[in-house]
ROLUMLUM-734961 format. One record per residue (C-alpha): residue in three letters; residue number from 1; x, y negated, z. Coordinates in pm, 1 decimal. Example, Ala and Ser with C-alpha at 12.3 -4.5 7.8 and 13.67 -1.06 7.14 Angstrom:
BEGIN
node baza ALA, kelum 1, xx 1230.0, yy 450.0, zz 780.0
node baza SER, kelum 2, xx 1367.0, yy 106.0, zz 714.0
//
This chain:
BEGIN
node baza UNK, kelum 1, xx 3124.8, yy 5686.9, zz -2372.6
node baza UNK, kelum 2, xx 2954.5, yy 5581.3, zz -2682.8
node baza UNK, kelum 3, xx 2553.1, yy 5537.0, zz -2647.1
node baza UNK, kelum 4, xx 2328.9, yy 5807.7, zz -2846.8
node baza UNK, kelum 5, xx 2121.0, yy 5566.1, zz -2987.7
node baza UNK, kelum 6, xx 2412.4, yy 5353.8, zz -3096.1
node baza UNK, kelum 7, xx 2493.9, yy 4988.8, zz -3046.2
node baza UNK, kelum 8, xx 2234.0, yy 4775.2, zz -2871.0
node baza UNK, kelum 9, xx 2203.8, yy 4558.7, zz -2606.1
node baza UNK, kelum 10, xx 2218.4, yy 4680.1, zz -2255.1
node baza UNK, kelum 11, xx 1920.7, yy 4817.1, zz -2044.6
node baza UNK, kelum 12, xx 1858.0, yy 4782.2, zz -1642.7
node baza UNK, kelum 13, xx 1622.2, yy 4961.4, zz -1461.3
node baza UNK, kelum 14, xx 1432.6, yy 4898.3, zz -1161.5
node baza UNK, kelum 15, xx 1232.6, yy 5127.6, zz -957.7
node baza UNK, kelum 16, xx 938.3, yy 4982.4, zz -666.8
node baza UNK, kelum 17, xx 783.1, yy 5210.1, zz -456.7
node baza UNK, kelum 18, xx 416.3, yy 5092.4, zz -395.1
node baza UNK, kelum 19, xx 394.7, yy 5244.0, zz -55.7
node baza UNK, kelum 20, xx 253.9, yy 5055.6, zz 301.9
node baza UNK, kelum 21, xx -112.2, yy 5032.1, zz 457.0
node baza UNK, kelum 22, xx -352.2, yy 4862.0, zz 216.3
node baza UNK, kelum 23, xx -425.9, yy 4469.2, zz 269.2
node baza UNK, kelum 24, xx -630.5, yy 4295.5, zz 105.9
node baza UNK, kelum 25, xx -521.2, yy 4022.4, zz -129.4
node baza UNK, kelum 26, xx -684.5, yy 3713.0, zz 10.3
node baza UNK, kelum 27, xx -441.9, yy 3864.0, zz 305.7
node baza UNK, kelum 28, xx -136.7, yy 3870.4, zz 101.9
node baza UNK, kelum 29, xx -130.1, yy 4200.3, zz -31.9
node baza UNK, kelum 30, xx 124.4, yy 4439.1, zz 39.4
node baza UNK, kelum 31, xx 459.5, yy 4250.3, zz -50.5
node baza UNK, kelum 32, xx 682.6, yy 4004.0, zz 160.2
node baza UNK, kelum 33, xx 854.2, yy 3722.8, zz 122.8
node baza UNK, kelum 34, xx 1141.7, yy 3929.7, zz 202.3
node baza UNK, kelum 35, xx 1084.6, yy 4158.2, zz -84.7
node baza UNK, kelum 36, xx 1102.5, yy 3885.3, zz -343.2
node baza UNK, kelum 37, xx 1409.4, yy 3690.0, zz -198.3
node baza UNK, kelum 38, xx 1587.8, yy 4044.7, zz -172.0
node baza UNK, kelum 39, xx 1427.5, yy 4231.8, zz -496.5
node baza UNK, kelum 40, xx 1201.0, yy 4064.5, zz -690.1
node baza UNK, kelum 41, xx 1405.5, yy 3748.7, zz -772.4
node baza UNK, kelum 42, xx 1759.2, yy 3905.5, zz -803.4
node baza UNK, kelum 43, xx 1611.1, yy 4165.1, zz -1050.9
node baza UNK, kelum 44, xx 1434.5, yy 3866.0, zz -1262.9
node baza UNK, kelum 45, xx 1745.0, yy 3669.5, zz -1267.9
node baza UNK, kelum 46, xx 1944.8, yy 4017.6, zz -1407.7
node baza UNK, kelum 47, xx 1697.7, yy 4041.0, zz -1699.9
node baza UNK, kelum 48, xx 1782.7, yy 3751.3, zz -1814.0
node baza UNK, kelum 49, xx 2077.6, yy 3982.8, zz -1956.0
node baza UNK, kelum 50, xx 1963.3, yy 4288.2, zz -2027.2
node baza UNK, kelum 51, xx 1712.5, yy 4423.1, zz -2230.2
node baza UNK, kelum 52, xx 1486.6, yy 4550.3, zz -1873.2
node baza UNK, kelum 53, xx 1249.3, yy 4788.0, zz -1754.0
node baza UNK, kelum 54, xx 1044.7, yy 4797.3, zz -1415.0
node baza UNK, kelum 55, xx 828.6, yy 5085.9, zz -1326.6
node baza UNK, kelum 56, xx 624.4, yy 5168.1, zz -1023.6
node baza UNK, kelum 57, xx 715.2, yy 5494.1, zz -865.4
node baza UNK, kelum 58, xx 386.1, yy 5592.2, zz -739.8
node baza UNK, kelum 59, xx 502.5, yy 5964.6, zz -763.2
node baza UNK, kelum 60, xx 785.7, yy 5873.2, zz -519.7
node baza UNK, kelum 61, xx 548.7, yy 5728.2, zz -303.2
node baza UNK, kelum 62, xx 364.5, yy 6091.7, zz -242.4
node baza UNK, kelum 63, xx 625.4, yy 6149.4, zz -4.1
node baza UNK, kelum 64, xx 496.5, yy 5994.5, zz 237.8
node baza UNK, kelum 65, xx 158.0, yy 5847.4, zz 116.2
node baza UNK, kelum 66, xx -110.7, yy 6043.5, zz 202.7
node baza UNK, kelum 67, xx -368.6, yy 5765.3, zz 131.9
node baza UNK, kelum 68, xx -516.7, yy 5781.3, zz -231.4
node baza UNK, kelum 69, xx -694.8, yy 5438.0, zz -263.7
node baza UNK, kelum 70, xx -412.1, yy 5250.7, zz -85.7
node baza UNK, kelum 71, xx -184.1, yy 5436.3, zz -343.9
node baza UNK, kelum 72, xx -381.9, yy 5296.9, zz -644.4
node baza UNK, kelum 73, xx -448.2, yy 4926.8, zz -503.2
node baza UNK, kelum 74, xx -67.0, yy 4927.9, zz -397.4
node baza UNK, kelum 75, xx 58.9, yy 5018.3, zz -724.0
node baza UNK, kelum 76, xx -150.3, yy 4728.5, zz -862.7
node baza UNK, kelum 77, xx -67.7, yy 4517.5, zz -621.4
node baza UNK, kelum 78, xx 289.4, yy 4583.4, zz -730.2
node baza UNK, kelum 79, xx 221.5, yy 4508.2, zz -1054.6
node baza UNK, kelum 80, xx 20.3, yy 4164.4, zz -918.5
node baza UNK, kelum 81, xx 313.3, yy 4069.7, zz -785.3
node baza UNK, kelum 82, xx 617.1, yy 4118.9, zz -1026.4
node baza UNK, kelum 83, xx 325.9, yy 3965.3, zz -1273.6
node baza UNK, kelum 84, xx 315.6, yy 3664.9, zz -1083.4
node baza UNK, kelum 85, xx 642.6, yy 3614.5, zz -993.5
node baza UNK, kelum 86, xx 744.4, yy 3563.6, zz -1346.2
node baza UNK, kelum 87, xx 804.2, yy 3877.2, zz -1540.1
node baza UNK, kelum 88, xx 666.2, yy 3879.5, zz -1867.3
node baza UNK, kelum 89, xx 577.6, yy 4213.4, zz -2006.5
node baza UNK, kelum 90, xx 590.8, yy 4114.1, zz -2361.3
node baza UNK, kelum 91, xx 959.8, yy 4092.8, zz -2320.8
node baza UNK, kelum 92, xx 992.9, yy 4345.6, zz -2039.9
node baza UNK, kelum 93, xx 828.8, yy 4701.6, zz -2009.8
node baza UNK, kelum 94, xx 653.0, yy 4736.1, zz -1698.0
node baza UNK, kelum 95, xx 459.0, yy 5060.6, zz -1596.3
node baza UNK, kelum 96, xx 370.0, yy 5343.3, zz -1401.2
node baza UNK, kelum 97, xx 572.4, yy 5611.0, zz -1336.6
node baza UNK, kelum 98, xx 321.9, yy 5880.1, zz -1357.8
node baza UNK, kelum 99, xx 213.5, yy 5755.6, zz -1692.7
node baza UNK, kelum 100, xx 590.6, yy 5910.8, zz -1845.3
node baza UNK, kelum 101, xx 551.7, yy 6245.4, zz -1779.5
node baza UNK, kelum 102, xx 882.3, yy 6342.7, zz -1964.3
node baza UNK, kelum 103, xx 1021.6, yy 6248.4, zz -1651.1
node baza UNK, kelum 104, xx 951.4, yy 6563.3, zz -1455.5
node baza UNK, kelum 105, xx 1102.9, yy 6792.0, zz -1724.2
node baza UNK, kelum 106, xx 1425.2, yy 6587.6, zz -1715.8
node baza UNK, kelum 107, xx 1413.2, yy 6632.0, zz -1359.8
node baza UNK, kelum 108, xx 1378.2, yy 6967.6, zz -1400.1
node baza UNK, kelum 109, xx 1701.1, yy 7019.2, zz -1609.4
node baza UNK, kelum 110, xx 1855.4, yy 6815.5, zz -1358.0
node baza UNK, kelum 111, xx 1773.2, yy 7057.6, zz -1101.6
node baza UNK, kelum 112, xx 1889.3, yy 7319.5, zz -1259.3
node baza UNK, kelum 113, xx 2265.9, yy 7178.2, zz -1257.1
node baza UNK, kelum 114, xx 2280.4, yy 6978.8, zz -934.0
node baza UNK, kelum 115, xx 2370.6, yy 7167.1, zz -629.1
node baza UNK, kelum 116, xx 2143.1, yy 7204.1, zz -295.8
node baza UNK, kelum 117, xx 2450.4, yy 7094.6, zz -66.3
node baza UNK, kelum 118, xx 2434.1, yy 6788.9, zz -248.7
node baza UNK, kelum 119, xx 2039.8, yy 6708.8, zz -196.3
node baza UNK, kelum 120, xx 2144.8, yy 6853.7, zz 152.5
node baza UNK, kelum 121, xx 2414.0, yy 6558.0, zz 222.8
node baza UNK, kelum 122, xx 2146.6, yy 6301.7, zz 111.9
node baza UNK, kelum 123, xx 2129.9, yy 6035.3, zz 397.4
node baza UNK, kelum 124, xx 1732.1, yy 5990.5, zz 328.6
node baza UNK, kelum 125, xx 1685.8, yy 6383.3, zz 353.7
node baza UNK, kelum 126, xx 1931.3, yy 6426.6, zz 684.9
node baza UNK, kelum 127, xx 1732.6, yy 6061.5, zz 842.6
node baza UNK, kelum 128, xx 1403.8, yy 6248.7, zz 751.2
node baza UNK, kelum 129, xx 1548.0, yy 6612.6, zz 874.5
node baza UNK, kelum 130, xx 1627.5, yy 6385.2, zz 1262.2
node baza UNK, kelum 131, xx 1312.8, yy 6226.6, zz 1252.7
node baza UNK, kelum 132, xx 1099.0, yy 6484.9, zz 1123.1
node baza UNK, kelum 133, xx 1266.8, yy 6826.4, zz 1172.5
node baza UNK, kelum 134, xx 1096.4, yy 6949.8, zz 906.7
node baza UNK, kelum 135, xx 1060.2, yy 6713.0, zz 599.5
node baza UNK, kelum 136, xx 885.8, yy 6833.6, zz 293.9
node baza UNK, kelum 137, xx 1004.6, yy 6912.4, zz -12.0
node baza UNK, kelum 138, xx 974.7, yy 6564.3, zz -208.5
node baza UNK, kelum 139, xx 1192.3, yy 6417.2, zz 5.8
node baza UNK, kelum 140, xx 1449.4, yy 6666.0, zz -46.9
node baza UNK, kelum 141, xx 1409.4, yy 6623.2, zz -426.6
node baza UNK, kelum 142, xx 1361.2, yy 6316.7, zz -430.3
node baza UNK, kelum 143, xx 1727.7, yy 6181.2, zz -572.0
node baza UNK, kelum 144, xx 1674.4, yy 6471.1, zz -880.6
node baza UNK, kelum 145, xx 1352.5, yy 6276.3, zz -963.0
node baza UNK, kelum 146, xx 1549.8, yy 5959.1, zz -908.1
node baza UNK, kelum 147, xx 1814.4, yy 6065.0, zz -1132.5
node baza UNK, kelum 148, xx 1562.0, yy 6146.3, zz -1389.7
node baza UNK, kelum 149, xx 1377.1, yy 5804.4, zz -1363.4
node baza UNK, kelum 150, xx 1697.5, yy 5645.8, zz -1466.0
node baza UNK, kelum 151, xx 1814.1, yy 5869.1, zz -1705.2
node baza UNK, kelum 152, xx 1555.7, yy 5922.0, zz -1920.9
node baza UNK, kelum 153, xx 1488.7, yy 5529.7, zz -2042.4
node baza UNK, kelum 154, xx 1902.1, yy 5546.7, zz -2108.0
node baza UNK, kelum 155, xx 1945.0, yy 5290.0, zz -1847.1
node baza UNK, kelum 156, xx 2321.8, yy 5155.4, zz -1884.5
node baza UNK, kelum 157, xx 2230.1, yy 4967.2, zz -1494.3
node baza UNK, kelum 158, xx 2069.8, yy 5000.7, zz -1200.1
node baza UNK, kelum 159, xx 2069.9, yy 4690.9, zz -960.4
node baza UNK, kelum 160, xx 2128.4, yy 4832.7, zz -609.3
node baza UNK, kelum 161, xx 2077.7, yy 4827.8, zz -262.7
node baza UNK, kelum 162, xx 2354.0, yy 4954.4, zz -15.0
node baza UNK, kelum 163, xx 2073.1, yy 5193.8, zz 61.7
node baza UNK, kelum 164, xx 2043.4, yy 5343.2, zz -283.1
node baza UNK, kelum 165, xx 2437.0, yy 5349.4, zz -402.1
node baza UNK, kelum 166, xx 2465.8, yy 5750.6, zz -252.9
node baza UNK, kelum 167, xx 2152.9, yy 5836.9, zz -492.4
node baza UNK, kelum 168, xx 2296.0, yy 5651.1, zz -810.3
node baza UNK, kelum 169, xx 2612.8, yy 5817.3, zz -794.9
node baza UNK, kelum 170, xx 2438.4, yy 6135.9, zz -774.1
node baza UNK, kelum 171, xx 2255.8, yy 6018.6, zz -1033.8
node baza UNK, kelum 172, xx 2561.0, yy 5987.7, zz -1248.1
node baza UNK, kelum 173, xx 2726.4, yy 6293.6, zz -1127.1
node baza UNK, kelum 174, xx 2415.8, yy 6477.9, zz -1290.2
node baza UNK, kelum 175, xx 2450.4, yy 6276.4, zz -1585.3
node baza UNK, kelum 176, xx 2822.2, yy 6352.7, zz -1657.3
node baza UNK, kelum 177, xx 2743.8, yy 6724.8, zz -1557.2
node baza UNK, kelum 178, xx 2474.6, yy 6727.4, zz -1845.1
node baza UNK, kelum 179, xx 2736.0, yy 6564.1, zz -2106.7
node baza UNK, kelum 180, xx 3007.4, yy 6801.4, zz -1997.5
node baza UNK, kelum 181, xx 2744.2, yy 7140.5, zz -2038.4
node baza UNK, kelum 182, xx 2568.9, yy 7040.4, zz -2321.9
node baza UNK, kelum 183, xx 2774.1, yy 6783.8, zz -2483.6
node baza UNK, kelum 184, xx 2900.0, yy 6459.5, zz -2468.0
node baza UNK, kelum 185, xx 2619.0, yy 6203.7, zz -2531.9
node baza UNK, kelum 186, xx 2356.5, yy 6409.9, zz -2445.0
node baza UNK, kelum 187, xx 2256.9, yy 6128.9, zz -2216.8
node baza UNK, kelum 188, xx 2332.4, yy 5779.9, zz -2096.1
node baza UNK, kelum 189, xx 2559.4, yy 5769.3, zz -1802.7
node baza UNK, kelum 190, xx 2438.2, yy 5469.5, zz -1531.3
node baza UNK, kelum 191, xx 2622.0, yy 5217.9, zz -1359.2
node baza UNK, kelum 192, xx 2536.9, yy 5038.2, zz -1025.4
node baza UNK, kelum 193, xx 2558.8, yy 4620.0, zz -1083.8
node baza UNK, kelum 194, xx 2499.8, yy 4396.2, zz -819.8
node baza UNK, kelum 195, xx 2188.9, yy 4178.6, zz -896.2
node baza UNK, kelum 196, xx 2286.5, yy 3893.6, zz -598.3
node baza UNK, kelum 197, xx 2037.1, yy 4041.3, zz -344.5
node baza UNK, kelum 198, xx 2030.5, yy 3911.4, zz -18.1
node baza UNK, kelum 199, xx 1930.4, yy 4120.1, zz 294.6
node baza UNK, kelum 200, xx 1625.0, yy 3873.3, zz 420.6
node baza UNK, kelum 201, xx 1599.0, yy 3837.5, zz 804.9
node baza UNK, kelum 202, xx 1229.9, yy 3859.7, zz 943.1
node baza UNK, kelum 203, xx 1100.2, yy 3649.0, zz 1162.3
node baza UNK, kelum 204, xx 1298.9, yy 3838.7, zz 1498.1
node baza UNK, kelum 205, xx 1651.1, yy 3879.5, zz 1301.1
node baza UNK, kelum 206, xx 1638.8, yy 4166.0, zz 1201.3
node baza UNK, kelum 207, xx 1592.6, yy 4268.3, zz 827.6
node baza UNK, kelum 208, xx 1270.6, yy 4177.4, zz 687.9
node baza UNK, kelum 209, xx 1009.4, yy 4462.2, zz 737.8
node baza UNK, kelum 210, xx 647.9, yy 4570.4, zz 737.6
node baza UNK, kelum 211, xx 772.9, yy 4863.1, zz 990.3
node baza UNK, kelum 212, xx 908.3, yy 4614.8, zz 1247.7
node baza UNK, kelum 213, xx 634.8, yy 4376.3, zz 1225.5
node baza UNK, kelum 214, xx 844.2, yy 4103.5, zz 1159.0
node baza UNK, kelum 215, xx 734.4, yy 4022.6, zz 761.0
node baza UNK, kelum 216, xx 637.7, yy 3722.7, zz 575.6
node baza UNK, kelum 217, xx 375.3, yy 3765.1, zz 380.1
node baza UNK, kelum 218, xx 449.7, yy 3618.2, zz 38.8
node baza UNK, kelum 219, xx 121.4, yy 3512.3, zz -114.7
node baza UNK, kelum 220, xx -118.8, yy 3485.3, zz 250.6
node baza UNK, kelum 221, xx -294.9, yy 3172.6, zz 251.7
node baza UNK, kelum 222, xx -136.4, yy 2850.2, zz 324.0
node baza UNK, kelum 223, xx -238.1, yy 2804.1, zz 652.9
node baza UNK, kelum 224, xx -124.9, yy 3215.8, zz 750.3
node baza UNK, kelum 225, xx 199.4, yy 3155.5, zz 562.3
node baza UNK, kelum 226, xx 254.8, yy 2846.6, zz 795.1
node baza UNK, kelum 227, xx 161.8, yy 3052.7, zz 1109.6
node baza UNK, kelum 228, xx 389.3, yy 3353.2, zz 1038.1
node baza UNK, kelum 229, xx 680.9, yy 3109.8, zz 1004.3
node baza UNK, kelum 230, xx 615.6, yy 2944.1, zz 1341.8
node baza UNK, kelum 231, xx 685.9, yy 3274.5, zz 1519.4
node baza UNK, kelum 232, xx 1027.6, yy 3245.6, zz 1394.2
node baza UNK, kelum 233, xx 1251.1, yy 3327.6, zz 1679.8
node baza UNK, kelum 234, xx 1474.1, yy 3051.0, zz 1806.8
node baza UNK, kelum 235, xx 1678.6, yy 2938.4, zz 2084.1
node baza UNK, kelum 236, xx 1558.1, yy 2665.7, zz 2352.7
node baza UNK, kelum 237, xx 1768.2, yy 2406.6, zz 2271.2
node baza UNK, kelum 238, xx 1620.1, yy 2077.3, zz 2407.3
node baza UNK, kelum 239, xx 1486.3, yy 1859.3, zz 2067.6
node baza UNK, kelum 240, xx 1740.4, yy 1556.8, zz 2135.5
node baza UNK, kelum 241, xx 2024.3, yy 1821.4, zz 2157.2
node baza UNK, kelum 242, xx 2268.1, yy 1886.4, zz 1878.0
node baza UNK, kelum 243, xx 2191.4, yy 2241.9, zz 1737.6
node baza UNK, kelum 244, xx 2476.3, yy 2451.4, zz 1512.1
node baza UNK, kelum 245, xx 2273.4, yy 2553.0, zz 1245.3
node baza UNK, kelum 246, xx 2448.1, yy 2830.1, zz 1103.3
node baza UNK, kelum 247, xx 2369.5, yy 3189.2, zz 1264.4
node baza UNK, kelum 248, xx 1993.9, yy 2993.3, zz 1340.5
node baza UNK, kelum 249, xx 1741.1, yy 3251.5, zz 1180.2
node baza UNK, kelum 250, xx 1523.2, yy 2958.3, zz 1056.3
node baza UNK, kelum 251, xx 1871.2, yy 2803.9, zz 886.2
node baza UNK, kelum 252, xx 1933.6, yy 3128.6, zz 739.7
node baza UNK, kelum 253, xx 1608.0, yy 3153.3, zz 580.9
node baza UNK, kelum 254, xx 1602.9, yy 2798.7, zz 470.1
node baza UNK, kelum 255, xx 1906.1, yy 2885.3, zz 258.3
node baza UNK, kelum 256, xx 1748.4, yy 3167.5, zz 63.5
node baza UNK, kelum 257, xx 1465.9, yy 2923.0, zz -73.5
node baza UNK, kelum 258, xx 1621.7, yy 2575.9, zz -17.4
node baza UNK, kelum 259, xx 1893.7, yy 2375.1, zz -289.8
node baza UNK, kelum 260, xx 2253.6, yy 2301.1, zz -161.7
node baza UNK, kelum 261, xx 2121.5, yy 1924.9, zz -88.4
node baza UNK, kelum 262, xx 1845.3, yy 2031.5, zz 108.9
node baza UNK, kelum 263, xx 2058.4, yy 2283.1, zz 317.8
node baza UNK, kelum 264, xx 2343.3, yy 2017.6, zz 390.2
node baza UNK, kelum 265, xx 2045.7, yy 1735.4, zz 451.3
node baza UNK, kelum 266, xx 1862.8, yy 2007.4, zz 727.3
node baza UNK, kelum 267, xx 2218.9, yy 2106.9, zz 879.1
node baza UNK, kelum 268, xx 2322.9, yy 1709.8, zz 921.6
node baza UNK, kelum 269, xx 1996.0, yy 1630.1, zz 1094.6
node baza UNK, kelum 270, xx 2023.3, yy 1964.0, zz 1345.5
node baza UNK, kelum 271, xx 2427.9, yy 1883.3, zz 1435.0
node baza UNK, kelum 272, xx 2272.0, yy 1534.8, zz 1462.5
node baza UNK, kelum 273, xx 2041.1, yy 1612.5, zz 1729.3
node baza UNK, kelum 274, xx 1685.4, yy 1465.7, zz 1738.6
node baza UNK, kelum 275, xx 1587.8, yy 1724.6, zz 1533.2
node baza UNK, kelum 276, xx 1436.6, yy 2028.0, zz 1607.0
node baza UNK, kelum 277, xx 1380.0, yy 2394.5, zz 1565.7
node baza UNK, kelum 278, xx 991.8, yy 2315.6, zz 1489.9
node baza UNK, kelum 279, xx 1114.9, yy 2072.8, zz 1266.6
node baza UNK, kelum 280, xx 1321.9, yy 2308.8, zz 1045.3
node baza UNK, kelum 281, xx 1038.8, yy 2555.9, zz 1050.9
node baza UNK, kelum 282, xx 817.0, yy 2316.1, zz 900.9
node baza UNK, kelum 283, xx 1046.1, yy 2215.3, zz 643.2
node baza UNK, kelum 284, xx 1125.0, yy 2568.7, zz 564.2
node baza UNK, kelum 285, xx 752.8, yy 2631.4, zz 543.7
node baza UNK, kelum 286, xx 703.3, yy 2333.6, zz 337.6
node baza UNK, kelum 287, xx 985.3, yy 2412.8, zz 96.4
node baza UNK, kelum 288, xx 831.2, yy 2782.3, zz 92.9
node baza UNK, kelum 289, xx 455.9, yy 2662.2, zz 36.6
node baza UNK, kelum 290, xx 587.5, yy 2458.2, zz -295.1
node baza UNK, kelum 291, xx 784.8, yy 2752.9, zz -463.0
node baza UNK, kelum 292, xx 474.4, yy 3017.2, zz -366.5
node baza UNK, kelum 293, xx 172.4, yy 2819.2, zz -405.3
node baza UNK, kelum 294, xx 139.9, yy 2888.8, zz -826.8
node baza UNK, kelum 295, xx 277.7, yy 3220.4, zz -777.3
node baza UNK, kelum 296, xx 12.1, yy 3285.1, zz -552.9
node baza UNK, kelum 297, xx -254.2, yy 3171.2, zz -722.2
node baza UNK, kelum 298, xx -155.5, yy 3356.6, zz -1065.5
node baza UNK, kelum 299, xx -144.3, yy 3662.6, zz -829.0
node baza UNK, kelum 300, xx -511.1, yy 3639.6, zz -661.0
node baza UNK, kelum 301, xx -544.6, yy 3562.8, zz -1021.0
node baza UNK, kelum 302, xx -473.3, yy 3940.8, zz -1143.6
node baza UNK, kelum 303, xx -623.2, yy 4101.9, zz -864.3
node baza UNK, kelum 304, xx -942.5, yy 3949.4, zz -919.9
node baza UNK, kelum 305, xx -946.9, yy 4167.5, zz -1239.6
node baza UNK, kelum 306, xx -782.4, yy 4482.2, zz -1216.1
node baza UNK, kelum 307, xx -855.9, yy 4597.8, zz -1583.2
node baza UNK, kelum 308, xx -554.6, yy 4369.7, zz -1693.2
node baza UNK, kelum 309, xx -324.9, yy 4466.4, zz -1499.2
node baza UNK, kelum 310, xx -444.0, yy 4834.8, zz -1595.6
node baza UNK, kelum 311, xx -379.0, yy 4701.1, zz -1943.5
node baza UNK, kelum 312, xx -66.2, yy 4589.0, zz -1854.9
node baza UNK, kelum 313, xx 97.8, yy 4871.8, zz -1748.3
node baza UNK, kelum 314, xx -37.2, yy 5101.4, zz -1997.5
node baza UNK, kelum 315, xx 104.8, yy 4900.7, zz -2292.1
node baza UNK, kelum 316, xx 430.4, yy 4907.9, zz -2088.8
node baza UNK, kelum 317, xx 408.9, yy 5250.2, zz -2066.0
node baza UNK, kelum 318, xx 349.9, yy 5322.3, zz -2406.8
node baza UNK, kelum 319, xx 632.9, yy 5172.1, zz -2527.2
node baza UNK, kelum 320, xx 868.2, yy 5340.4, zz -2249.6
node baza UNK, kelum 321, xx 661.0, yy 5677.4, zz -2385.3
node baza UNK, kelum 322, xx 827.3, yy 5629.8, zz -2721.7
node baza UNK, kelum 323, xx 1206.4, yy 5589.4, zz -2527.1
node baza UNK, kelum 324, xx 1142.0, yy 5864.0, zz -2333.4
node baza UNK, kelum 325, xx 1037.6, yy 6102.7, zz -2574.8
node baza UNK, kelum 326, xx 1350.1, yy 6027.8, zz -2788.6
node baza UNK, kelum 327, xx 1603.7, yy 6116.8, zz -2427.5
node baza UNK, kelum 328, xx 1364.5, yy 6419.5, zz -2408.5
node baza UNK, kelum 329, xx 1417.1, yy 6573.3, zz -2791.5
node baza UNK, kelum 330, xx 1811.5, yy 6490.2, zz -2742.4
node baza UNK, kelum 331, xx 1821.5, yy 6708.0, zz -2412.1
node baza UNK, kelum 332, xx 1606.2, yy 7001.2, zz -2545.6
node baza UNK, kelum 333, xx 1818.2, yy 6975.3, zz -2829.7
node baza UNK, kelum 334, xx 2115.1, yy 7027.0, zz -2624.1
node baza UNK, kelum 335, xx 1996.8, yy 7241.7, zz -2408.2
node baza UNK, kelum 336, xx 1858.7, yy 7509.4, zz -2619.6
node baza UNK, kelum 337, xx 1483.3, yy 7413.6, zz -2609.2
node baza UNK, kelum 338, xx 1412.4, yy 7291.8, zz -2948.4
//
C-alpha cells in the first residue's frame, strides 16, 4: 500500500504505560533494570532507523490506576527515564498521550467497525474477566484505543512484545477494515518488527517484575543497586567447585549487560572453579554500576525539576499534534465528516 503522505522515511511507535505505586526517585523511581534491558534499550537501538515516536499512555493507565498523584509523578518519571537513558527529543517526539486528543475520535471510528467478539477474544480482557469477574469497560476497549494510538501518528512499526502481537494485529485488522470502507489509504496500515528484546529474569527466575517482587531497580543508589543484586537466587555450590554457568540466573543476567569477552572471561573462571556465585554477582553489579551510574545521575537530574520535563513533553506533543491532525482530516474526509 502506498503511504498518504507519500514517500518518507519510516516511523515506529512505542507506547509506556506509567502505571505502579509511586517511589520516590532517590529510591529509584518506578522503572527496573528489567524494563530497560527488555524495552527501553531495544526501542533506542530501533530508532536508530526510523524516524520514532514514544508516548506515555497515561490514559491507558486509568484502567487500573486509581491514584492521581502517582499517575502524574509516574508519567514523569517515565519521561525521567527514557530522558536519561539516551533519547533525545530533538530528534524523537516524546509525549503524553492525553495531550493528542485526536486520538479518542479515531478510536471512536474504530469502534464503530471492529466487532465486540473480537474485544471479547482479547487475552487481557478474558485474564481480567478470570481474575476480576467483572472488569470495567477500559479494559475491554482498551485494544480500540490501542489501535488508535498507532494509527493516528501513521506508524509503519510497532516493536513488540509476545504479549502485545494479538492487539497489533487487531490493530491492523481495523486499519485494513477502514481502507477497504472508506478507501484505500485512508490510513497507514502497521507492522509488528522485532526490536531484539530480551525477557529479563528477576532476581528469583522468573521474569523481571514489580508484581513478583523480584525487580532491579535501575537508577537506586549504588549501595541499594548492589544489595538487590545480592539476593540473586543461586545454587549452593561449594566456592572451589566447578559451576556450569549457563542456566545460572546471575550468568544470564551478566549477559544482558556484559561484552562477549567479559561473558567468556566470567564463564572460564566459574567451569574453573575457585570462583564463586558471590563473585559473579559482584562483577555483574560492578559491570551494572558503570553502565547506570551517568544515566542515573542525568535522571535524579530531571526529576529535580519537573518543569523540563513538562517542557519536554509538551514540545513533543505539539509536534505529534500537527501529525495527528493531518490522520484526523484524512479520516473525516473519508468518512463523511468534513
Amino acid at each position: 500500500m502506498s503511504h498518504p503522505a507519500g514517500s518518507r522515511r519510516q516511523t515506529s511507535l512505542t507506547g509506556i504505560k506509567p502505571t505502579g505505586e509511586l517511589i520516590s526517585p532517590e529510591d529509584g523511581g518506578t522503572v527496573h533494570l528489567g524494563n530497560y534491558l527488555g524495552a527501553i534499550r531495544p526501542a533506542l537501538e530501533l530508532a536508530q532507523n526510523y524516524d520514532s515516536l514514544y508516548f506515555i499512555a497515561d490514559y491507558h493507565a486509568l484502567t487500573t490506576q486509581r491514584d492521581p498523584e502517582a499517575l502524574r509523578q509516574n508519567t514523569r518519571d517515565v519521561a525521567a527515564a527514557w530522558l536519561a537513558c539516551g533519547l533525545d527529543p530533538e530528534r524523537t517526539l516524546i509525549f503524553r498521550q492525553s495531550h493528542v486528543s485526536e486520538v479518542f475520535e479515531l478510536m471512536w471510528v474504530f469502534a464503530c467497525v471492529v466487532a465486540t467478539g473480537q474485544l471479547e477474544r482479547g487475552h487481557a480482557y478474558k485474564d481480567a474477566q478470570q481474575r476480576d469477574g467483572s472488569p470495567n469497560a477500559g479494559i475491554f476497549n482498551y485494544p480500540v484505543l490501542m489501535a488508535a494510538d498507532i494509527v493516528l501518528y501513521d506508524a509503519d512499526v510497532v516493536p513488540v512484545g509476545a504479549d502485545q502481537i494479538q492487539h497489533l494485529e487487531l490493530a491492523r485488522d481495523i486499519a485494513t477494515r477502514v481502507n477497504h470502507l472508506f478507501g484505500d489509504g485512508t490510513v497507514v496500515v502497521p507492522r509488528a518488527v522485532a526490536a531484539n528484546a530480551p525477557t529479563v529474569p528477576g532476581t528469583d527466575g522468573r521474569k523481571m517484575s514489580k508484581n513478583y517482587g523480584n525487580a532491579i531497580p535501575l537508577f537506586c543508589p549504588a549501595k541499594q543497586l548492589r544489595k538487590a543484586i545480592m539476593k540473586i537466587q543461586a545454587d549452593s555450590t561449594p566456592l572451589e567447585a566447578p559451576k556450569e554457568p549457563e542456566g545460572a540466573l546471575v550468568y544470564d543476567l551478566f549477559k544482558l549487560v556484559a561484552s562477549e569477552a567479559e561473558q567468556r572471561s566470567m564463564a572460564e573462571r566459574l567451569r574453573a572453579g575457585g570462583f564463586g556465585w558471590g563473585h559473579a554477582k559482584q562483577e555483574l553489579y560492578e559491570t551494572l554500576e558503570h553502565q547506570i551510574a551517568p544515566m542515573r545521575e542525568r535522571y535524579l537530574e530531571l526529576r529535580r525539576d519537573d518543569t523540563e520535563i513538562d517542557r519536554i513533553l509538551e514540545a513533543g506533543a505539539e509536534r505529534a499534534r500537527a501529525i495527528a491532525r493531518r490522520t484526523i482530516t484524512r479520516v473525516r474526509t473519508a468518512v463523511g465528516i468534513d
